[in-house]
C-alpha positions as CSV (number, residue, x, y, z in Angstrom):
1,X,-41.2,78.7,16.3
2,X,-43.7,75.8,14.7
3,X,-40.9,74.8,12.7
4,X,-38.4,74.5,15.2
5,X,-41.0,72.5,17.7
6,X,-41.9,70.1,14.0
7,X,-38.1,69.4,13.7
8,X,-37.9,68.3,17.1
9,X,-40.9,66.7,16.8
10,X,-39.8,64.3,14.0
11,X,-35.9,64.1,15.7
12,X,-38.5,62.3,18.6
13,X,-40.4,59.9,16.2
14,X,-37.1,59.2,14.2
15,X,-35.5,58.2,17.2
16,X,-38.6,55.8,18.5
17,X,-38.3,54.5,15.3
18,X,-34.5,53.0,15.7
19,X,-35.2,51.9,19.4
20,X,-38.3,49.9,18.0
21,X,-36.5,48.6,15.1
22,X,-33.3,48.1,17.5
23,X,-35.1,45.9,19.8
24,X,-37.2,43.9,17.3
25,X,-33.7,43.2,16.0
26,X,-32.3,42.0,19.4
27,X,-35.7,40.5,19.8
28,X,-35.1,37.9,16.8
29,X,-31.1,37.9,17.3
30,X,-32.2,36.0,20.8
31,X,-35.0,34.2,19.5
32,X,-32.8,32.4,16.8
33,X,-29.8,32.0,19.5
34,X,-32.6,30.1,22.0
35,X,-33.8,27.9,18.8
36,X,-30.1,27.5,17.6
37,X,-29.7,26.3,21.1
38,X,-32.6,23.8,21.6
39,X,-31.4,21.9,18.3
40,X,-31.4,18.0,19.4
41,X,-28.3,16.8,19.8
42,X,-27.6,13.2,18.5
43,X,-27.9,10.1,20.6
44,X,-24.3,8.8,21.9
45,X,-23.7,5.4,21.8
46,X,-19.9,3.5,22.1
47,X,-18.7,1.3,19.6
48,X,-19.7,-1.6,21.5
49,X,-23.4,-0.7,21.4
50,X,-23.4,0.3,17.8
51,X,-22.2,-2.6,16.6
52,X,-24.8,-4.5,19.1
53,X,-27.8,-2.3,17.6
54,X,-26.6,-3.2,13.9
55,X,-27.1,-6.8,14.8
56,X,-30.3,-6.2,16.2
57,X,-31.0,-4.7,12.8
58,X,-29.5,-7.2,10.8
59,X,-31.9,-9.9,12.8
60,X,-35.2,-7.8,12.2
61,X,-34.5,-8.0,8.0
62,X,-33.3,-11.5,8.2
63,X,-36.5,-13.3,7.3
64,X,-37.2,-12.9,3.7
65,X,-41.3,-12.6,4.1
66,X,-41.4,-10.7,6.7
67,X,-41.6,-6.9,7.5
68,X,-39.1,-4.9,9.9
69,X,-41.4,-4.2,13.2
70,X,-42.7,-1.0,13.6
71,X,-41.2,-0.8,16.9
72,X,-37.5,-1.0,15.4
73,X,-38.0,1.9,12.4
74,X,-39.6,4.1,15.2
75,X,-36.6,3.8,17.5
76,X,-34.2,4.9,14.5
77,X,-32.8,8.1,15.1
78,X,-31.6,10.2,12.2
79,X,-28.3,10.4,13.4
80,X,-26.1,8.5,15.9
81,X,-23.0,9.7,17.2
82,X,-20.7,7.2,18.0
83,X,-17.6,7.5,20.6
84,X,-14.6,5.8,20.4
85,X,-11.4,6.0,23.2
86,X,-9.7,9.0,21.2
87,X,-12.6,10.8,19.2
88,X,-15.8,10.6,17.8
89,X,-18.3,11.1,14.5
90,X,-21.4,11.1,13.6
91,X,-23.2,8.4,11.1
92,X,-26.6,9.4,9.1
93,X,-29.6,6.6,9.6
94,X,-31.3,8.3,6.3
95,X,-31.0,5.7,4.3
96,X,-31.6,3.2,6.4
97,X,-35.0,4.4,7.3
98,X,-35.8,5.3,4.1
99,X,-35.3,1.3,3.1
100,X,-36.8,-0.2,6.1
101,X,-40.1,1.9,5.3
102,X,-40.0,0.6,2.1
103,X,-39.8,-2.8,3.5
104,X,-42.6,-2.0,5.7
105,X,-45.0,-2.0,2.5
106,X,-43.0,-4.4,0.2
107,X,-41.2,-6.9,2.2
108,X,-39.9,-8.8,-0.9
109,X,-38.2,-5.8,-2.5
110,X,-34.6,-5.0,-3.4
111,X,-34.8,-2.8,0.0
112,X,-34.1,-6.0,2.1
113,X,-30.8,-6.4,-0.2
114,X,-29.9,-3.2,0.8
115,X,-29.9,-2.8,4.4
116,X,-28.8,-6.1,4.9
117,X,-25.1,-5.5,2.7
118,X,-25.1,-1.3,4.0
119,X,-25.3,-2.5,7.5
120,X,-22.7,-5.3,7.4
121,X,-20.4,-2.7,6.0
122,X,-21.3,0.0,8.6
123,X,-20.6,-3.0,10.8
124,X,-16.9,-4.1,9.5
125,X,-16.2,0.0,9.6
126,X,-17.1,0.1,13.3
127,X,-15.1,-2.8,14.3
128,X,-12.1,-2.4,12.3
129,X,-12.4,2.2,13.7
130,X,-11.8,0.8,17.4
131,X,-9.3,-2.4,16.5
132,X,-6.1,-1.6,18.2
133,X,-3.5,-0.9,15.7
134,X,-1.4,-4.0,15.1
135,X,2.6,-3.7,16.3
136,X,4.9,-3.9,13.5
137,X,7.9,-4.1,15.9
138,X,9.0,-7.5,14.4
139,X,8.1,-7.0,11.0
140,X,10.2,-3.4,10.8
141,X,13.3,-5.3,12.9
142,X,13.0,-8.2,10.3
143,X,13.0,-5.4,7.5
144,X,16.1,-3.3,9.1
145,X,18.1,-6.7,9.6
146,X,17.4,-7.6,5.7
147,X,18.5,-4.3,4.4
148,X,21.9,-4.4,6.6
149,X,22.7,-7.6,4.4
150,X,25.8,-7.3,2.5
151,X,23.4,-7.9,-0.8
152,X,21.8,-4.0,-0.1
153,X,25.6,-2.4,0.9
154,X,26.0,-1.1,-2.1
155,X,22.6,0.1,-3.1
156,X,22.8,4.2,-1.8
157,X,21.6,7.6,-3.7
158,X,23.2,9.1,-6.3
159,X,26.4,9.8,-6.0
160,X,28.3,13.1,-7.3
161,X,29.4,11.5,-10.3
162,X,25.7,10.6,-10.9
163,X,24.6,14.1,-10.5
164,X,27.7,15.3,-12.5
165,X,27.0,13.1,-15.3
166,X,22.9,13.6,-15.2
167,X,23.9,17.3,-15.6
168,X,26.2,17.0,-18.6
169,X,23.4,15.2,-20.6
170,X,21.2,18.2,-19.4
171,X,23.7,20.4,-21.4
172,X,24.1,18.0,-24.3
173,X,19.8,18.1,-24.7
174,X,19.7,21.6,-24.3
175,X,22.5,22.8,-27.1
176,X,20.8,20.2,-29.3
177,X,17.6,21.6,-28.8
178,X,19.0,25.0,-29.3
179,X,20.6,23.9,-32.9
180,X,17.2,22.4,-33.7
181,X,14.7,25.2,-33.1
182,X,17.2,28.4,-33.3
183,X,18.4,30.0,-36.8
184,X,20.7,32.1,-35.0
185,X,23.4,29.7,-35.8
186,X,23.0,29.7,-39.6
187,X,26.7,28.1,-40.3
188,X,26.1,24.4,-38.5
189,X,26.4,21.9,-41.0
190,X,23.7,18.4,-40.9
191,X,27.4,17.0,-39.9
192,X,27.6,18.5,-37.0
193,X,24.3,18.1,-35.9
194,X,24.8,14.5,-37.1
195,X,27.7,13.9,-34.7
196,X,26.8,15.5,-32.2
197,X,23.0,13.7,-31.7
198,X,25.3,10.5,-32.4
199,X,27.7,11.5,-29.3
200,X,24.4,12.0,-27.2
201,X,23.3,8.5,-28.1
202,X,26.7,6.8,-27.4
203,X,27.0,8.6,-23.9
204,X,23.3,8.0,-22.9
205,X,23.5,4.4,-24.3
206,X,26.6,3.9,-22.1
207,X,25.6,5.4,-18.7
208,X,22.3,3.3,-19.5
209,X,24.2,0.0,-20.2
210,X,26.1,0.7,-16.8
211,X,22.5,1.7,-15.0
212,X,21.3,-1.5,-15.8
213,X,24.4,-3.4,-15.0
214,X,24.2,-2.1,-11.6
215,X,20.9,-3.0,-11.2
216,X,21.2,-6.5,-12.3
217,X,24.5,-7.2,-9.9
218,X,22.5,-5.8,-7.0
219,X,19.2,-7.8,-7.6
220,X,21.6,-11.0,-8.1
221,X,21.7,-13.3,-5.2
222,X,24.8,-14.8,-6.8
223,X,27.6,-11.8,-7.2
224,X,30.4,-14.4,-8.6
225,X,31.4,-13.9,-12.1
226,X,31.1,-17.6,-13.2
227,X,28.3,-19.9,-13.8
228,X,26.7,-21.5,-10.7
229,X,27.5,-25.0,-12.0
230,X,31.0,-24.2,-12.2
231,X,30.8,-25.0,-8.5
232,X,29.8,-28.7,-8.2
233,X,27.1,-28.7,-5.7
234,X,29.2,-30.8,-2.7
235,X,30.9,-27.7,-2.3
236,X,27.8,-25.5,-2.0
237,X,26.8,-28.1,0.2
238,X,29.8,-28.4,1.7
239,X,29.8,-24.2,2.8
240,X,26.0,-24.6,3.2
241,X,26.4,-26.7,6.0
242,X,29.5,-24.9,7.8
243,X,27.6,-22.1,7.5
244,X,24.9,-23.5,9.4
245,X,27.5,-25.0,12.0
246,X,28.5,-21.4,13.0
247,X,24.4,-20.5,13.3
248,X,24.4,-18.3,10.3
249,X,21.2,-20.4,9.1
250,X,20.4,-17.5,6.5
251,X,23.5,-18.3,4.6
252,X,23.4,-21.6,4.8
253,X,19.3,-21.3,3.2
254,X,21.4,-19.1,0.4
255,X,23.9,-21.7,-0.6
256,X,21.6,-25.2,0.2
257,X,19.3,-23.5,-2.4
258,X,22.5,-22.7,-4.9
259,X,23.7,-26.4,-3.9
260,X,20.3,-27.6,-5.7
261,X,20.6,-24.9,-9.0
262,X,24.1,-26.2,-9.1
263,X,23.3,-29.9,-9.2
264,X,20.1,-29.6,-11.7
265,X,22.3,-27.3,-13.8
266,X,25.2,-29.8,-14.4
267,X,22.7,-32.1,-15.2
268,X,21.6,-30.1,-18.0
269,X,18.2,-28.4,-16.3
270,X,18.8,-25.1,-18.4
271,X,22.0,-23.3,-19.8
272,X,23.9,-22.0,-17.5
273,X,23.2,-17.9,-17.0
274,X,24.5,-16.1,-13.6
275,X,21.6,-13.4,-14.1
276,X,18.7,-15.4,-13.4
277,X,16.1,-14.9,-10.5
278,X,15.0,-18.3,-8.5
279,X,11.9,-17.5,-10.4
280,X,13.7,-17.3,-13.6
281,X,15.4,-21.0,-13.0
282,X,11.9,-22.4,-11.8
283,X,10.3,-21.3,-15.0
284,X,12.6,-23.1,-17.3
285,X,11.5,-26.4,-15.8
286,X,8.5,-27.6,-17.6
287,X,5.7,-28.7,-15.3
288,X,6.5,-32.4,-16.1
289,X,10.0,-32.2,-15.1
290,X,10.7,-35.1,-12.2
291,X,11.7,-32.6,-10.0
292,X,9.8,-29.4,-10.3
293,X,7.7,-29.8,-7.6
294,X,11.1,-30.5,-5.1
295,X,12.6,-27.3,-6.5
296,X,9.6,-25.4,-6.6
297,X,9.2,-25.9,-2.4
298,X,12.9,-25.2,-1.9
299,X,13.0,-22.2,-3.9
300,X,9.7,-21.3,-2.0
301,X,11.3,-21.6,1.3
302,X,14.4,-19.9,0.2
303,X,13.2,-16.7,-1.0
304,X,10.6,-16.1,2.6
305,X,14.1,-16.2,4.1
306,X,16.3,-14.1,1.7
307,X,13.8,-11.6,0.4
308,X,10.5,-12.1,2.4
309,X,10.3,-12.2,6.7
310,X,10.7,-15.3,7.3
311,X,13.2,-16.3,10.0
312,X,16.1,-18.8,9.0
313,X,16.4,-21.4,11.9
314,X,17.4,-25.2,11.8
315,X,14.3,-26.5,11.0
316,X,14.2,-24.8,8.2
317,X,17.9,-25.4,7.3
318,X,16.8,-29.0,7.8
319,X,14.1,-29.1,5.9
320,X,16.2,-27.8,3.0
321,X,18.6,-30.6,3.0
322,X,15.6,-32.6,3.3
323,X,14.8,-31.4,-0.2
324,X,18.4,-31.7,-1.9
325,X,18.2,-35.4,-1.0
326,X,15.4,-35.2,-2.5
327,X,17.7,-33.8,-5.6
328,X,20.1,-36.6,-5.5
329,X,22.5,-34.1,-3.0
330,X,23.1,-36.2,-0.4
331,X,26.1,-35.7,1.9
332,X,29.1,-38.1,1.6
């Protein structure tokens, strides 16, 4: 019997034991929740009113001698959270406290330095987070109508032929590498190997060759097969300016500019070459040249309308011949 009444005697204290520790538990759990819950939560401000308290700082450091007032470092919080229309976040005033304290006791230090370019930048940030985003309407319509030229019809992926012949050099690398490296094939003679690396070479120099050719004709402005000054310029002037009678001013900008490479070529500017850039022909002008400077603003003008987004009008058009008179292309 006084065993049976000390077992249930210490089943009792046991179970004391695990309420006590069970509420001490709870106890704490809602202690930490209430302290969790009385954290202080950052100051909101908009963007408007950051940017306006920045300045304020900014004013207070802008005297070299003196100290930021006491007033301002105290009204610093550590943190300011900062709204915007769509969001918001959070920016740390650590380090600027920590520099304006130091001002406090050394106005003349490398502190001043300091707050002055890290709150011109947190300043820029702030303005440029809430800008508006700018519309790019015109400037992707611009873009769209240049690459529906018929200079970029022919530019595209690559083609099944491409693919095709990109996968026989795969081949042709990979039984090469295989004769290399493997001594299964014991009876392939240095001929073999010789002619077939040399095929490789021939085929990848070829499709190479042709890459580049492609390239070149579509980068071109000038797709004819003959030299520009086989055209005397009155007739690129001549096309220039029915171009711009039926309103195609973009054209006629294309051939008034080929109307001037025309004229200084037959005059012996450079040798004649249909490959060349408009920066290509500038370059071989030296600086002294009498009319660099005329060529330089035409070619200028030409390529914000044929590769840049610029819009081709009259005045421009006009201004153009403007500058082939200029040249000695003057209309008969």
């Amino acid at each position: 019997m006084r065993c049976r009444a000390a077992g249930r005697a210490l089943a009792v204290l046991a179970l004391l034991a695990v309420l006590a520790a069970r509420g001490d538990f709870h106890h704490g759990l809602v202690r930490g929740l209430q302290v969790h819950a009385q954290a202080p939560v950052p100051p909101a401000l908009s963007v408007g009113d950051y940017i306006d308290w920045l300045d304020r700082i900014r004013a207070d450091v802008a005297d070299d001698r003196a100290a930021p007032s006491a007033a301002v470092l105290q009204s610093i919080p550590p943190v300011w959270r900062v709204e915007t229309s769509t969001s918001s976040f959070e920016v740390s005033n650590g380090w600027l406290i920590r520099d304006l304290r130091e001002l406090q006791g050394k106005p003349g230090s490398e502190a001043r330095a300091r707050v002055r370019s890290g709150v011109l930048a947190l300043r820029g940030s702030a303005a440029a987070f809430d800008a508006p985003a700018p519309d790019r309407t015109a400037a992707r319509a611009r873009a769209n109508e240049i690459l529906a030229g018929r200079e970029f019809r022919s530019v595209h992926g690559p083609t099944w032929r491409d693919r095709l012949r990109q996968r026989i050099l795969q081949i042709i690398l990979s039984v090469l590498e295989r004769l290399f490296e493997s001594s299964v094939i014991p009876t392939v003679t240095n001929v073999l190997v010789y002619v077939l690396v040399a095929i490789a070479v021939v085929v990848l120099a070829l499709w190479t060759h042709r890459s580049l050719s492609r390239t070149a004709a579509l980068e071109a402005v000038v797709l004819d097969r003959v030299a520009v000054s086989a055209r005397a310029w009155p007739s690129w002037l001549s096309d220039a300016q029915a171009a711009a009678a039926r309103g195609d001013w973009r054209d006629a900008m294309r051939l008034a500019y080929w109307c001037a490479v025309s004229s200084l070529e037959a005059r012996g500017a450079w040798r004649p070459d249909r490959a060349r850039t408009p920066r290509e022909y500038l370059r071989l002008m030296p600086p002294s040249h009498e009319h660099r400077q005329t060529l330089s603003a035409l070619t200028r003008s030409f390529e914000l309308v044929w590769y840049g987004t610029d819009r081709a009008d009259a005045q421009r058009f006009h201004e153009a011949i403007a500058y082939l008179e200029q040249l000695g292309c003057r209309a008969a």
